[in-house]
Biopython code that builds the backbone (N, CA, C, O; Angstrom):
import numpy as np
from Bio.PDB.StructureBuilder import StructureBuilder

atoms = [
    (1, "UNK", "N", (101.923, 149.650, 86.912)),
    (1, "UNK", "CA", (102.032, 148.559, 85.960)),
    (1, "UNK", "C", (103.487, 148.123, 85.795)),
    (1, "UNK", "O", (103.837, 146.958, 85.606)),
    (2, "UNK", "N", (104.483, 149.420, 85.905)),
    (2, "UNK", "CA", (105.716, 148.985, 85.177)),
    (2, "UNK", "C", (106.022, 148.113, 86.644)),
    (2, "UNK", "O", (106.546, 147.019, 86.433)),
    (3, "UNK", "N", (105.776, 148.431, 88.057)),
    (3, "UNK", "CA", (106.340, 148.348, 89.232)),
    (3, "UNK", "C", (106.037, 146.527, 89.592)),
    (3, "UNK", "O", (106.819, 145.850, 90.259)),
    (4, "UNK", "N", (104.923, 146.073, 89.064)),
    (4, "UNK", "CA", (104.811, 144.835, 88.888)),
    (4, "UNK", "C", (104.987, 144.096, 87.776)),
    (4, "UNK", "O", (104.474, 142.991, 87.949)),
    (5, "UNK", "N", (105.417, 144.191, 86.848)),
    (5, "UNK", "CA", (106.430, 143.523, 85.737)),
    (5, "UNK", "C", (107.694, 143.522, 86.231)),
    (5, "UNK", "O", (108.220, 142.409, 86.198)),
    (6, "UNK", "N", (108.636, 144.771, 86.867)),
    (6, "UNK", "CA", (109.965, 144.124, 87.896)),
    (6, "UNK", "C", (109.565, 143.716, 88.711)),
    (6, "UNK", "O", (110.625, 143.514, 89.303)),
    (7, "UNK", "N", (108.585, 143.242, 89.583)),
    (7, "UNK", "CA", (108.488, 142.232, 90.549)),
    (7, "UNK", "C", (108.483, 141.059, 90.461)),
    (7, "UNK", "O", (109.019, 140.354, 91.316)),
    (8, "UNK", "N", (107.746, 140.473, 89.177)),
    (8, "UNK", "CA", (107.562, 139.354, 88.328)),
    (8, "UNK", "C", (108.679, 139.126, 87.659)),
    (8, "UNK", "O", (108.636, 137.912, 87.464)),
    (9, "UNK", "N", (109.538, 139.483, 87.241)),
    (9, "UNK", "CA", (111.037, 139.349, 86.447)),
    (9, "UNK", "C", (111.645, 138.974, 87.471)),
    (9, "UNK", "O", (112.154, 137.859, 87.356)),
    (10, "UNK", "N", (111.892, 139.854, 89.141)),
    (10, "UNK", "CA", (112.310, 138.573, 90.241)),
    (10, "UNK", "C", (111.879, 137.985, 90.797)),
    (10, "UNK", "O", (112.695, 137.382, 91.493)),
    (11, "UNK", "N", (110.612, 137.635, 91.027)),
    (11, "UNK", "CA", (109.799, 136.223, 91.735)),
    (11, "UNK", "C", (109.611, 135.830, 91.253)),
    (11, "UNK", "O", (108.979, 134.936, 91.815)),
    (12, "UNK", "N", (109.630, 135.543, 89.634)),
    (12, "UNK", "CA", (109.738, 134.401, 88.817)),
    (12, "UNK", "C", (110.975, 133.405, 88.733)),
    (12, "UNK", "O", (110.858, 132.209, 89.000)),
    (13, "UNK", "N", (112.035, 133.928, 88.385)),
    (13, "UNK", "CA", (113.050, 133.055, 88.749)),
    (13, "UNK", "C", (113.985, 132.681, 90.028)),
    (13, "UNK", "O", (115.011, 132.023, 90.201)),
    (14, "UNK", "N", (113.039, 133.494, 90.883)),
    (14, "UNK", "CA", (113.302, 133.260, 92.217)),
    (14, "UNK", "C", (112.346, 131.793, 92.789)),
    (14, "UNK", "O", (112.566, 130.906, 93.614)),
    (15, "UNK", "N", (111.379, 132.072, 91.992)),
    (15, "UNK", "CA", (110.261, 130.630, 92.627)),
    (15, "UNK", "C", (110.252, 129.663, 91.704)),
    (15, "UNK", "O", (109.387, 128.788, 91.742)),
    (16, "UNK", "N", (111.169, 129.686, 90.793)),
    (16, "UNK", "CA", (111.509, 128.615, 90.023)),
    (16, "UNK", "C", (113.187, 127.909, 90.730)),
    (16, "UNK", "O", (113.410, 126.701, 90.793)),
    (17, "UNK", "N", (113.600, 128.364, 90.920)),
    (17, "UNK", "CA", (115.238, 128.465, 91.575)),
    (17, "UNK", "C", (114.728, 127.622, 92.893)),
    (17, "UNK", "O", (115.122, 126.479, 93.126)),
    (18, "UNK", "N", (113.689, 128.425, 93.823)),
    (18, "UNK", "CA", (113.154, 127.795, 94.953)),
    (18, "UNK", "C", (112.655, 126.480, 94.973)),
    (18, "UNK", "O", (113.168, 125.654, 95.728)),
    (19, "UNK", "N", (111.669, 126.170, 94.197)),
    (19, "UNK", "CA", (111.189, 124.693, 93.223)),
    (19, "UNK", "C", (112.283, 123.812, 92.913)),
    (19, "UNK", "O", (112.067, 122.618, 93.122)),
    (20, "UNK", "N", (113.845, 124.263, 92.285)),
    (20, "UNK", "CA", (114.863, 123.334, 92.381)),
    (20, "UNK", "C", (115.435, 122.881, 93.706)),
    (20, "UNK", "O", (115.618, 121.762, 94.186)),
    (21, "UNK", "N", (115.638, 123.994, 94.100)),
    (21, "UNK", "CA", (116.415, 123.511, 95.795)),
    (21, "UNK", "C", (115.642, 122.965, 96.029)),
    (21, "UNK", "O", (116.102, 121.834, 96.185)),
    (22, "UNK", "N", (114.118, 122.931, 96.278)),
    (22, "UNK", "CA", (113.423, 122.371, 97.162)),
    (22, "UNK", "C", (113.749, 120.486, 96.758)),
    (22, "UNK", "O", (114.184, 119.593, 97.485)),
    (23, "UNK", "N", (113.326, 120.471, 95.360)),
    (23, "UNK", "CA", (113.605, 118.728, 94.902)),
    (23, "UNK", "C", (114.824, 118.709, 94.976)),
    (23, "UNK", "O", (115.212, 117.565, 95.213)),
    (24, "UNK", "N", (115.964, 119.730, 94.851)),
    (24, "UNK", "CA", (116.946, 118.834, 95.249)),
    (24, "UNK", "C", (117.404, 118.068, 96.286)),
    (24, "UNK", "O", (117.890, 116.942, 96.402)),
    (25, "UNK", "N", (116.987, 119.406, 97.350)),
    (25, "UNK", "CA", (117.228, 118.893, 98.697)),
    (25, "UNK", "C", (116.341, 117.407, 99.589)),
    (25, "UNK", "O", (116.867, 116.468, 100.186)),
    (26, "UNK", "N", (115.212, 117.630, 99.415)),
    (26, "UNK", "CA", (113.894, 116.732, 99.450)),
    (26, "UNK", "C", (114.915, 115.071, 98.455)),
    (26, "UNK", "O", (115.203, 114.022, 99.031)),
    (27, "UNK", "N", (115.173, 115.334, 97.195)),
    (27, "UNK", "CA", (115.620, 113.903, 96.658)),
    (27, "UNK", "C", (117.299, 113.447, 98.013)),
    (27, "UNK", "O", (117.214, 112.613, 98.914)),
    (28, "UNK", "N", (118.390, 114.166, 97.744)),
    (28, "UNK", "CA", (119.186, 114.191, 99.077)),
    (28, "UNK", "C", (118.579, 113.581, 99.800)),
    (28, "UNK", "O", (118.861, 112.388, 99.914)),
    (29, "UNK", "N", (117.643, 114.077, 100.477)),
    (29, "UNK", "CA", (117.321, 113.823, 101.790)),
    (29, "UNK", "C", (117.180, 112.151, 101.758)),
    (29, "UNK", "O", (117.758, 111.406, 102.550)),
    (30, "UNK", "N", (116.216, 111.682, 100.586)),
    (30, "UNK", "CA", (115.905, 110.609, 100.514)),
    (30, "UNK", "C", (116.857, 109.814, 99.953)),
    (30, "UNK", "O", (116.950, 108.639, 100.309)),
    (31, "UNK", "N", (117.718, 110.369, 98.968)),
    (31, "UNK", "CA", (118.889, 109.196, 98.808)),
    (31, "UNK", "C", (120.014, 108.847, 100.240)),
    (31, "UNK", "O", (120.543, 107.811, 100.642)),
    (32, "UNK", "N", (120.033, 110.354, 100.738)),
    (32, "UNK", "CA", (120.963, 110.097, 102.313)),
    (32, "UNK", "C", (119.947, 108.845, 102.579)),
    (32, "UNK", "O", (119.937, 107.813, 101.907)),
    (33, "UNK", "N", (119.394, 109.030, 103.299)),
    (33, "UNK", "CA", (118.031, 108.044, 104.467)),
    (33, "UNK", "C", (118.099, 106.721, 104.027)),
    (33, "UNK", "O", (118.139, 105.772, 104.810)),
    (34, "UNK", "N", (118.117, 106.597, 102.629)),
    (34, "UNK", "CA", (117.806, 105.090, 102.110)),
    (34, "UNK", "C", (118.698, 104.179, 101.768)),
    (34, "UNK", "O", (118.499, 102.973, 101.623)),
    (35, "UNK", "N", (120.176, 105.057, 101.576)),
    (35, "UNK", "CA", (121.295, 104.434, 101.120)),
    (35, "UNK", "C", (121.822, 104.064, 102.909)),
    (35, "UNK", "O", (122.472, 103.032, 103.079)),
    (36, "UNK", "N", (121.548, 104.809, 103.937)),
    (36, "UNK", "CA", (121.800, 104.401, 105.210)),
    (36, "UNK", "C", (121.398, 103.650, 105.534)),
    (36, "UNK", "O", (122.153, 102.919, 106.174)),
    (37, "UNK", "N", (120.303, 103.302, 105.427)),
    (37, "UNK", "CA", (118.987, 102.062, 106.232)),
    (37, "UNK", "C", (118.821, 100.814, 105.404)),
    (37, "UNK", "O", (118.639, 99.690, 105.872)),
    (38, "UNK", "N", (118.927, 101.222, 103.724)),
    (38, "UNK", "CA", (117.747, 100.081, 103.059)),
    (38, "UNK", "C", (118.993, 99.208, 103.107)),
    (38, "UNK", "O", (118.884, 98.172, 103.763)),
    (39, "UNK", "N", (119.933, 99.409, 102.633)),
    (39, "UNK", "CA", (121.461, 98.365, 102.143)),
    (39, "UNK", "C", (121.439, 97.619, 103.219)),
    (39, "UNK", "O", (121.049, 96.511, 102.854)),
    (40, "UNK", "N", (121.677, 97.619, 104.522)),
    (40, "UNK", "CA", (122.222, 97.393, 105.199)),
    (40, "UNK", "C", (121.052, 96.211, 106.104)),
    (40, "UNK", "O", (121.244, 95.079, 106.547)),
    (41, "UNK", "N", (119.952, 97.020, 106.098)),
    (41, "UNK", "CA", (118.253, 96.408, 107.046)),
    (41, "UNK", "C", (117.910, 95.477, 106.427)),
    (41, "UNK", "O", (117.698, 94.386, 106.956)),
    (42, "UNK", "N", (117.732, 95.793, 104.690)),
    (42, "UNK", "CA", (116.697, 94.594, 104.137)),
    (42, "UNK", "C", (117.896, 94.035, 103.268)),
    (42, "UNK", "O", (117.768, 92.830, 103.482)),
    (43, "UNK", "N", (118.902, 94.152, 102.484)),
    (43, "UNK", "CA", (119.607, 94.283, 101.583)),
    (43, "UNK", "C", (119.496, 94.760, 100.298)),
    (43, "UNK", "O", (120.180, 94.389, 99.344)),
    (44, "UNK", "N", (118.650, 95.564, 100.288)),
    (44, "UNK", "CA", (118.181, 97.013, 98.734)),
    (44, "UNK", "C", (119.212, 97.064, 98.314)),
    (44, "UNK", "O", (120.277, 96.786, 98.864)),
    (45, "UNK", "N", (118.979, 97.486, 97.124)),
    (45, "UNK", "CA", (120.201, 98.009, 96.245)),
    (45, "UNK", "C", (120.268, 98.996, 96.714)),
    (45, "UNK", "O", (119.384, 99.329, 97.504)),
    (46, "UNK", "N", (121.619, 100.087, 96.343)),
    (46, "UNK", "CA", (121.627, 101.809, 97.053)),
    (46, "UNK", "C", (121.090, 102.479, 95.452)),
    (46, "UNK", "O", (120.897, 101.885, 94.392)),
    (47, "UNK", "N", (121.001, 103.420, 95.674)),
    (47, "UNK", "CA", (120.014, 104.564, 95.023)),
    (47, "UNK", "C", (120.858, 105.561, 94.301)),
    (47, "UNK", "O", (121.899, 106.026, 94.766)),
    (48, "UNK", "N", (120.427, 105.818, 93.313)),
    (48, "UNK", "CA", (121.241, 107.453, 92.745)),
    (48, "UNK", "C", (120.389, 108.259, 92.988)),
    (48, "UNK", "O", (119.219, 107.985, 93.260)),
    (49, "UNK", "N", (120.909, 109.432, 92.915)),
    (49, "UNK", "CA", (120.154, 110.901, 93.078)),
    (49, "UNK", "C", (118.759, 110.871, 92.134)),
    (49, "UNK", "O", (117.750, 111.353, 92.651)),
    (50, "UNK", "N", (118.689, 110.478, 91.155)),
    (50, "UNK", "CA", (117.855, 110.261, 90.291)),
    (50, "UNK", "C", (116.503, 109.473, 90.347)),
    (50, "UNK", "O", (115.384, 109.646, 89.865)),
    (51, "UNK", "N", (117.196, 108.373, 91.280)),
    (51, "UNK", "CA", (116.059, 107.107, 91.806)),
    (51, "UNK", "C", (115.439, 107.731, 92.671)),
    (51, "UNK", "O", (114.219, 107.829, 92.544)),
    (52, "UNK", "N", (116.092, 108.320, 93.778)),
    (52, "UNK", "CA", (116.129, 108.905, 94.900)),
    (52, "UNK", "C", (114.758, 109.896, 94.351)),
    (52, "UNK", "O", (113.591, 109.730, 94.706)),
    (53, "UNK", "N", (115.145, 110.696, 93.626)),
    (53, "UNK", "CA", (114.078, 111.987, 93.544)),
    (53, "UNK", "C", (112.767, 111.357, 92.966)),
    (53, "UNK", "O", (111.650, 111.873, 92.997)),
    (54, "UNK", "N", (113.113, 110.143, 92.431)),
    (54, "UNK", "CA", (111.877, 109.377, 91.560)),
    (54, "UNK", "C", (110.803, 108.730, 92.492)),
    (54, "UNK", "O", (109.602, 108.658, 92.232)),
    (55, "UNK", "N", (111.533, 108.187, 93.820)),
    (55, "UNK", "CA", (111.071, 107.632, 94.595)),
    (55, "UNK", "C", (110.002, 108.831, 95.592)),
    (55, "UNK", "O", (108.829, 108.654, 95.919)),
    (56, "UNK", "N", (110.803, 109.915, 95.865)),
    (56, "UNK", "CA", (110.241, 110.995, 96.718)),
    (56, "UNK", "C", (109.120, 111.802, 95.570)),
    (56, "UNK", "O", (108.386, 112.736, 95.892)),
    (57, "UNK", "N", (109.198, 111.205, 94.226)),
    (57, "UNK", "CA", (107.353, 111.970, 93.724)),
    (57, "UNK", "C", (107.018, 110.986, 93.599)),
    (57, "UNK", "O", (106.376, 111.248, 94.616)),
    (58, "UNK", "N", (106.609, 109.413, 93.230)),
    (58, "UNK", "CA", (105.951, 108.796, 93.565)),
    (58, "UNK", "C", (105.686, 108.297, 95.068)),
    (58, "UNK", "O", (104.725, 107.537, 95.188)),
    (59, "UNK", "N", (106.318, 108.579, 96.095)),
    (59, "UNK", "CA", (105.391, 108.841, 97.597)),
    (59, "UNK", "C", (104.729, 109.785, 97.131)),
    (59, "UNK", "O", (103.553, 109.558, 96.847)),
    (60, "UNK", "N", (105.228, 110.984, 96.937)),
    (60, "UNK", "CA", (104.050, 112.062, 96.687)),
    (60, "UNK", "C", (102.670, 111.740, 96.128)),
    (60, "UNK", "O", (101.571, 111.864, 96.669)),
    (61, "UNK", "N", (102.919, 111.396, 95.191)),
    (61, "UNK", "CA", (101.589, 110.803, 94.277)),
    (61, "UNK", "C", (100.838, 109.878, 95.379)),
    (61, "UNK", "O", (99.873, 110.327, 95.999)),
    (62, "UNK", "N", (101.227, 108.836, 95.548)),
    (62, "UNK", "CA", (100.663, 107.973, 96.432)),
    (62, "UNK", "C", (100.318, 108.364, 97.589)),
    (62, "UNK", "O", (99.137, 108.148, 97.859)),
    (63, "UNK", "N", (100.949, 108.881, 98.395)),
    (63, "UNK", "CA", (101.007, 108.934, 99.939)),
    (63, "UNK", "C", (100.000, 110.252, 99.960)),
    (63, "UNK", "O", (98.869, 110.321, 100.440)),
    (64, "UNK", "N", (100.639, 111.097, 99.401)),
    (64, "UNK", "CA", (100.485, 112.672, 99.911)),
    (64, "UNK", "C", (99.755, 113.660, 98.941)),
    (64, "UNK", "O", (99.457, 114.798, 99.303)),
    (65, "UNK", "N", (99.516, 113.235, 97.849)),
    (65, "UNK", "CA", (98.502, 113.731, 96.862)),
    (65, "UNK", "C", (99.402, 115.293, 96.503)),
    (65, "UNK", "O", (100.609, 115.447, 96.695)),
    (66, "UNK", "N", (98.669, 116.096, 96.076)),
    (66, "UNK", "CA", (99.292, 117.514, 95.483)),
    (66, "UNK", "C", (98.691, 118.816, 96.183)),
    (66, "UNK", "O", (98.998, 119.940, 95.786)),
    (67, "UNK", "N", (97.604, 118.550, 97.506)),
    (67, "UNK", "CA", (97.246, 119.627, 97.839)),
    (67, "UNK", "C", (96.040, 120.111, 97.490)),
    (67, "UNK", "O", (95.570, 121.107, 98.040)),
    (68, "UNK", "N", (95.284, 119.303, 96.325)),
    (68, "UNK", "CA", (94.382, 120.198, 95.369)),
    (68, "UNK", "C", (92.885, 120.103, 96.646)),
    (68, "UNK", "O", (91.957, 120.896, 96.804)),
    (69, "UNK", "N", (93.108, 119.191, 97.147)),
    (69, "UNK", "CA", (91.559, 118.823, 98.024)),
    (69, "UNK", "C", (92.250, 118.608, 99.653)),
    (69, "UNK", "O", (93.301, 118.118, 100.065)),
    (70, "UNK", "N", (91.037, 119.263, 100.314)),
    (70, "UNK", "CA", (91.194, 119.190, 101.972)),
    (70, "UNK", "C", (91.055, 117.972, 102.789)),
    (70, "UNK", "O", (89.860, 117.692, 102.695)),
    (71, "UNK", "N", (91.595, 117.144, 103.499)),
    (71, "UNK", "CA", (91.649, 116.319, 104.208)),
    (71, "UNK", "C", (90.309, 115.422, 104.472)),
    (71, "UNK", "O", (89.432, 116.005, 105.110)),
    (72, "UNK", "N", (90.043, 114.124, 104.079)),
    (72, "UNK", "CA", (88.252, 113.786, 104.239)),
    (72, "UNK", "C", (88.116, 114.475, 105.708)),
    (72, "UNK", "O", (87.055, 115.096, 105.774)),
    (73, "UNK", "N", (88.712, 114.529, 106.639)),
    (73, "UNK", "CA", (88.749, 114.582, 108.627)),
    (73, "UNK", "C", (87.444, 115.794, 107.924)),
    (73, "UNK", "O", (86.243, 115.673, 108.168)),
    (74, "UNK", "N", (88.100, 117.020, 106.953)),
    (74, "UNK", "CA", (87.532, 118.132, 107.348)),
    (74, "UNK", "C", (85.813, 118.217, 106.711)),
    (74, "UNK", "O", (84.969, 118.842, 107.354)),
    (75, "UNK", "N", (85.515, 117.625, 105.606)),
    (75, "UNK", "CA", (84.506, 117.407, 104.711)),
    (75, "UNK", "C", (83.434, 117.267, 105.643)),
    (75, "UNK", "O", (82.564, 118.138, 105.648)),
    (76, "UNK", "N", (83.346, 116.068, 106.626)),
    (76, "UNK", "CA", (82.174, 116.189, 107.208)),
    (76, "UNK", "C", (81.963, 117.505, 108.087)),
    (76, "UNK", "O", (80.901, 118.116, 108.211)),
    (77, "UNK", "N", (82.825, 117.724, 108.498)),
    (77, "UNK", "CA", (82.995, 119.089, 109.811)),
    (77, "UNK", "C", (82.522, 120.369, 108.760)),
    (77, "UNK", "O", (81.904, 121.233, 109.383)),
    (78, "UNK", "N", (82.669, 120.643, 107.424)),
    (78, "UNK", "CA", (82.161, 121.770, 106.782)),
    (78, "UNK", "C", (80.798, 121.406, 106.487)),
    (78, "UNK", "O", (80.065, 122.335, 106.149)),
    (79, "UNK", "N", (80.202, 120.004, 106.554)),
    (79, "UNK", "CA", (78.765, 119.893, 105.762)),
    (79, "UNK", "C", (78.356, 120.410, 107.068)),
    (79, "UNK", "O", (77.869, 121.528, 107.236)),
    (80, "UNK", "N", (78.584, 119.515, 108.018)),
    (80, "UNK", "CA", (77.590, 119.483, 109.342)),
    (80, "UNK", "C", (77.790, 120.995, 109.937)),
    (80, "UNK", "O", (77.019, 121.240, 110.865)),
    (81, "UNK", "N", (78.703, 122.079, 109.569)),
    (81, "UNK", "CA", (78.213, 123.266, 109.824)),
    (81, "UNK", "C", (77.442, 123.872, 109.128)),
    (81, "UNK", "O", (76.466, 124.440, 109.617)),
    (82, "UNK", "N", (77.772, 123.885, 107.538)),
    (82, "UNK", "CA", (76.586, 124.632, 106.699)),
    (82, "UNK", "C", (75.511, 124.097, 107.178)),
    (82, "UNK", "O", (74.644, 124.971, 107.204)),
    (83, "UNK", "N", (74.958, 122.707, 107.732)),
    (83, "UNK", "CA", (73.538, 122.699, 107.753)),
    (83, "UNK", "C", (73.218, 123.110, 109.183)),
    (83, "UNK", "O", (72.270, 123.860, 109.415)),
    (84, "UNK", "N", (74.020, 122.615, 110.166)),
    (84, "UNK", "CA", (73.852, 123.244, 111.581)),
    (84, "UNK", "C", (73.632, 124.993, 112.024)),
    (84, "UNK", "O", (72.944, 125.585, 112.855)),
    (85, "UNK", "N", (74.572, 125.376, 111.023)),
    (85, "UNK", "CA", (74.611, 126.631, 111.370)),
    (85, "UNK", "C", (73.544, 127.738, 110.943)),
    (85, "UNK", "O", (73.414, 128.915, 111.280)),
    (86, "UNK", "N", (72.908, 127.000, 110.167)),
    (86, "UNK", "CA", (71.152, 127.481, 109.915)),
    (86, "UNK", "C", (69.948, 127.366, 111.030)),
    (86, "UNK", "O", (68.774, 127.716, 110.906)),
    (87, "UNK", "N", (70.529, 126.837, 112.022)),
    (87, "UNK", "CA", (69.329, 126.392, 113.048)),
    (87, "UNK", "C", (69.274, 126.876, 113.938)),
    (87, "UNK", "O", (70.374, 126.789, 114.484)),
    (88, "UNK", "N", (68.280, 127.654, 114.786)),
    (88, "UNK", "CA", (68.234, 128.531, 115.646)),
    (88, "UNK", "C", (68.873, 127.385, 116.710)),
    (88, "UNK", "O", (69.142, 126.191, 116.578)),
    (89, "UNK", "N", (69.014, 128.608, 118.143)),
    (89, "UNK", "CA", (69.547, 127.765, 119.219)),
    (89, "UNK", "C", (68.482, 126.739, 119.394)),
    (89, "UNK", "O", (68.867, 125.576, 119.274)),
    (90, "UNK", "N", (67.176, 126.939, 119.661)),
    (90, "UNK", "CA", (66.069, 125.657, 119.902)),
    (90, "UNK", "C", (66.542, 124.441, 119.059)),
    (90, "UNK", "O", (67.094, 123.396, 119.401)),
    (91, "UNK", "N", (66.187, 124.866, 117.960)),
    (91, "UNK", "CA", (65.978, 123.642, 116.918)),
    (91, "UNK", "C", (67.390, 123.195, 117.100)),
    (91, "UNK", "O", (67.487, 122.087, 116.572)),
    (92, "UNK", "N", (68.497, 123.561, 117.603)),
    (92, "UNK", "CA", (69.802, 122.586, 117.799)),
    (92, "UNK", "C", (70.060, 121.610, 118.979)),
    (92, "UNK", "O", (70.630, 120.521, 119.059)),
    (93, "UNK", "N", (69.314, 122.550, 120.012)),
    (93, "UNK", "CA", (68.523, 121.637, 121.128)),
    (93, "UNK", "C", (67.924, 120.502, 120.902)),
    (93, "UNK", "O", (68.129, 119.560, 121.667)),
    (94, "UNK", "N", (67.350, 120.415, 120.168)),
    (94, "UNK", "CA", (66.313, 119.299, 120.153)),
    (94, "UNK", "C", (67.165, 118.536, 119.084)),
    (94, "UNK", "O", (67.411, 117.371, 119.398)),
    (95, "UNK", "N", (67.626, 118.932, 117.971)),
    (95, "UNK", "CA", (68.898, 118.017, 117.406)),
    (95, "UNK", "C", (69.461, 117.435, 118.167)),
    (95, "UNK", "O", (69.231, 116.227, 118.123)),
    (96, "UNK", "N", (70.178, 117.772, 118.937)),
    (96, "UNK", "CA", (71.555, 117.144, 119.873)),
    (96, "UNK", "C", (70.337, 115.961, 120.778)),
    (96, "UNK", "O", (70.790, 114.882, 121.159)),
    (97, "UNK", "N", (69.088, 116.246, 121.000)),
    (97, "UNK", "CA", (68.458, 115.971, 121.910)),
    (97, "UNK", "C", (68.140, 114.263, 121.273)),
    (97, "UNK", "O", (68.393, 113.177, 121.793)),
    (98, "UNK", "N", (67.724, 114.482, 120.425)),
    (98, "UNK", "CA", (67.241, 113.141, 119.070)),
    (98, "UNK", "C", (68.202, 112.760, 119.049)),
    (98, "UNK", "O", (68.025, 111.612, 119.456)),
    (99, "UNK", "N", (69.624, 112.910, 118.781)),
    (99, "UNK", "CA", (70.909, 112.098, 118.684)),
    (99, "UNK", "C", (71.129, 111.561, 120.033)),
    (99, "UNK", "O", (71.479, 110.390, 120.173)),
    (100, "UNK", "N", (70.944, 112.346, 121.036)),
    (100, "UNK", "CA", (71.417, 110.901, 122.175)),
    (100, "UNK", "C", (70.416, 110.383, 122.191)),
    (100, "UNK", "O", (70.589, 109.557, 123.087)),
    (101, "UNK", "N", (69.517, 110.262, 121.867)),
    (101, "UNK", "CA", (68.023, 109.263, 122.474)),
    (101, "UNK", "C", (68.348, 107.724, 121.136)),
    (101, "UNK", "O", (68.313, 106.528, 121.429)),
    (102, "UNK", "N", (68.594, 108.231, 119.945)),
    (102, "UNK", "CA", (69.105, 107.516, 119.169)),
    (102, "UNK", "C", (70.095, 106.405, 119.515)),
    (102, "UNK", "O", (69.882, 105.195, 119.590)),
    (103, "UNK", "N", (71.648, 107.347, 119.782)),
    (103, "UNK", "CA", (72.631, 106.855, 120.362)),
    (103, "UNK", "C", (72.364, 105.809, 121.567)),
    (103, "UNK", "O", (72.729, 104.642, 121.421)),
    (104, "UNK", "N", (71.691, 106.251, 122.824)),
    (104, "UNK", "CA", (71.207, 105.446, 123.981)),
    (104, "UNK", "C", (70.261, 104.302, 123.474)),
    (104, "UNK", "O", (70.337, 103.221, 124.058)),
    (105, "UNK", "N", (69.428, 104.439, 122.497)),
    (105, "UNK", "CA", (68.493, 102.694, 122.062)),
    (105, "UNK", "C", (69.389, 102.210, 121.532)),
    (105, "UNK", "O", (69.773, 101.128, 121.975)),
    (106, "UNK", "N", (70.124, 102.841, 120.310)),
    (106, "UNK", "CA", (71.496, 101.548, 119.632)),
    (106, "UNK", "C", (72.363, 101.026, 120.766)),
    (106, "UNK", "O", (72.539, 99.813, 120.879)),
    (107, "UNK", "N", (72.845, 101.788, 121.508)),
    (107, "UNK", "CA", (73.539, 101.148, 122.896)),
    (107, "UNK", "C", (72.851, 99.982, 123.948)),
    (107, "UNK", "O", (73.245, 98.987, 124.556)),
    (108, "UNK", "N", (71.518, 100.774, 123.766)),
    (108, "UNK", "CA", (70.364, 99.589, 124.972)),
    (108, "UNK", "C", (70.784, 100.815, 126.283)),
    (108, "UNK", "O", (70.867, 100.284, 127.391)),
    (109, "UNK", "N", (70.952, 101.790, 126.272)),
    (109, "UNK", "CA", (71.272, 102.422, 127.582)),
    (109, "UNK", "C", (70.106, 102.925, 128.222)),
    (109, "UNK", "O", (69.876, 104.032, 127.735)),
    (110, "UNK", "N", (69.197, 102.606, 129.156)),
    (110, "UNK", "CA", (68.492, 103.092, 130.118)),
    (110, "UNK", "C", (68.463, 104.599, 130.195)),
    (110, "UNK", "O", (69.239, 104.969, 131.076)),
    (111, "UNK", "N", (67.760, 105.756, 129.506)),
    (111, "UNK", "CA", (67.814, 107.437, 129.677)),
    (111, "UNK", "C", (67.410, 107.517, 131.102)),
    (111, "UNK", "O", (67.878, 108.526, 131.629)),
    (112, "UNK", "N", (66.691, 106.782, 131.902)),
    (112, "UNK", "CA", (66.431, 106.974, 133.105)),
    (112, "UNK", "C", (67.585, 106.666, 134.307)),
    (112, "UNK", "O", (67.523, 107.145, 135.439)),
    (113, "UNK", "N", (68.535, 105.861, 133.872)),
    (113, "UNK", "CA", (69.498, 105.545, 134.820)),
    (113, "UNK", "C", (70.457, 106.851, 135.454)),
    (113, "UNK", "O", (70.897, 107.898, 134.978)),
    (114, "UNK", "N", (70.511, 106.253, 136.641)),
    (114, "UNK", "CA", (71.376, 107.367, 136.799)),
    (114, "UNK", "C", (72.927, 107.504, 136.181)),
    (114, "UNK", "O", (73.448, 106.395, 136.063)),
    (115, "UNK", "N", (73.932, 108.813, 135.685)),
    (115, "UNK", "CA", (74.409, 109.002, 135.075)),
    (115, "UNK", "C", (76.187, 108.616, 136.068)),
    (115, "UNK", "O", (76.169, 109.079, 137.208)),
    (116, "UNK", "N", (77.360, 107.964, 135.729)),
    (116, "UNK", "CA", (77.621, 107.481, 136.343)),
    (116, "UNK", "C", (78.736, 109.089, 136.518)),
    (116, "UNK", "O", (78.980, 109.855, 135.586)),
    (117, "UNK", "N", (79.403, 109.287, 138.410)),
    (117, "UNK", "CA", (80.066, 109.791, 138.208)),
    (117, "UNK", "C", (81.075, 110.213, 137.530)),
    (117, "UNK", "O", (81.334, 109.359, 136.682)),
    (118, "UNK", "N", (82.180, 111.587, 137.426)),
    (118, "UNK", "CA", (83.370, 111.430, 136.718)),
    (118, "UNK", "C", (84.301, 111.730, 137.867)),
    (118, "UNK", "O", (83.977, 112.463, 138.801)),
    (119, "UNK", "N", (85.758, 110.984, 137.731)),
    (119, "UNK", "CA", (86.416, 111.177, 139.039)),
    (119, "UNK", "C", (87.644, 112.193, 138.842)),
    (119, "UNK", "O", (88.346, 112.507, 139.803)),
]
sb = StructureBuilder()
sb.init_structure("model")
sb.init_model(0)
sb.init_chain("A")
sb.init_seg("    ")
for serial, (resi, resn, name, xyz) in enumerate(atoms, 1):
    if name == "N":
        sb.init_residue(resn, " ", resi, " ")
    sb.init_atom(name, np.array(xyz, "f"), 0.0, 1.0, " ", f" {name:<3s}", serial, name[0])
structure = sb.get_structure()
């Protein structure tokens, strides 16, 4: 008990300390970048450290969200396994089997044609 209360007394203000550098450096980054490019490209005003860091959490907000939820890419790829992954090998056979026959009438593709080489 006592051995993790001093662990927590230094990874607490160690990951708070870390949390500053990180926005500091991250706002930097973005006041360097913008005071180089925007003045000069579009004619922007230049930036303080302040704007700078203001600007790099609202991208955040906007652009890049906080992490709390997984990418839509992955959402379908976890449904279509929970339900796939219930189905014996047959019954996935004949799944995959119904999807191209599907796929080939929405296309108009001939299942009888022959299949064209690959080179």
């Amino acid at each position: 008990m006592a051995g993790r209360l001093i662990k927590l007394i230094f990874i607490v203000p160690l990951a708070i300390l870390g949390m500053f550098l990180f926005a500091f450096i991250g706002g930097e980054i973005v006041l360097q970048l913008w005071n180089w490019l925007m003045p000069p490209l579009f004619g922007l005003p230049v930036l303080t450290f302040w704007k700078a860091l203001g600007l790099l959490a609202l991208c955040r907000i906007l652009f890049g969200g906080f992490g709390w939820h997984r990418p839509r890419r992955y959402v379908f790829r976890d449904r279509a396994d929970g339900r796939c992954g219930r189905l014996t090998p047959e019954e996935r056979d004949r799944f995959r089997q119904r999807v191209r026959e599907r796929i080939r009438e929405y296309l108009g593709v001939d299942p009888s044609a022959p299949k064209p080489e690959a080179h």
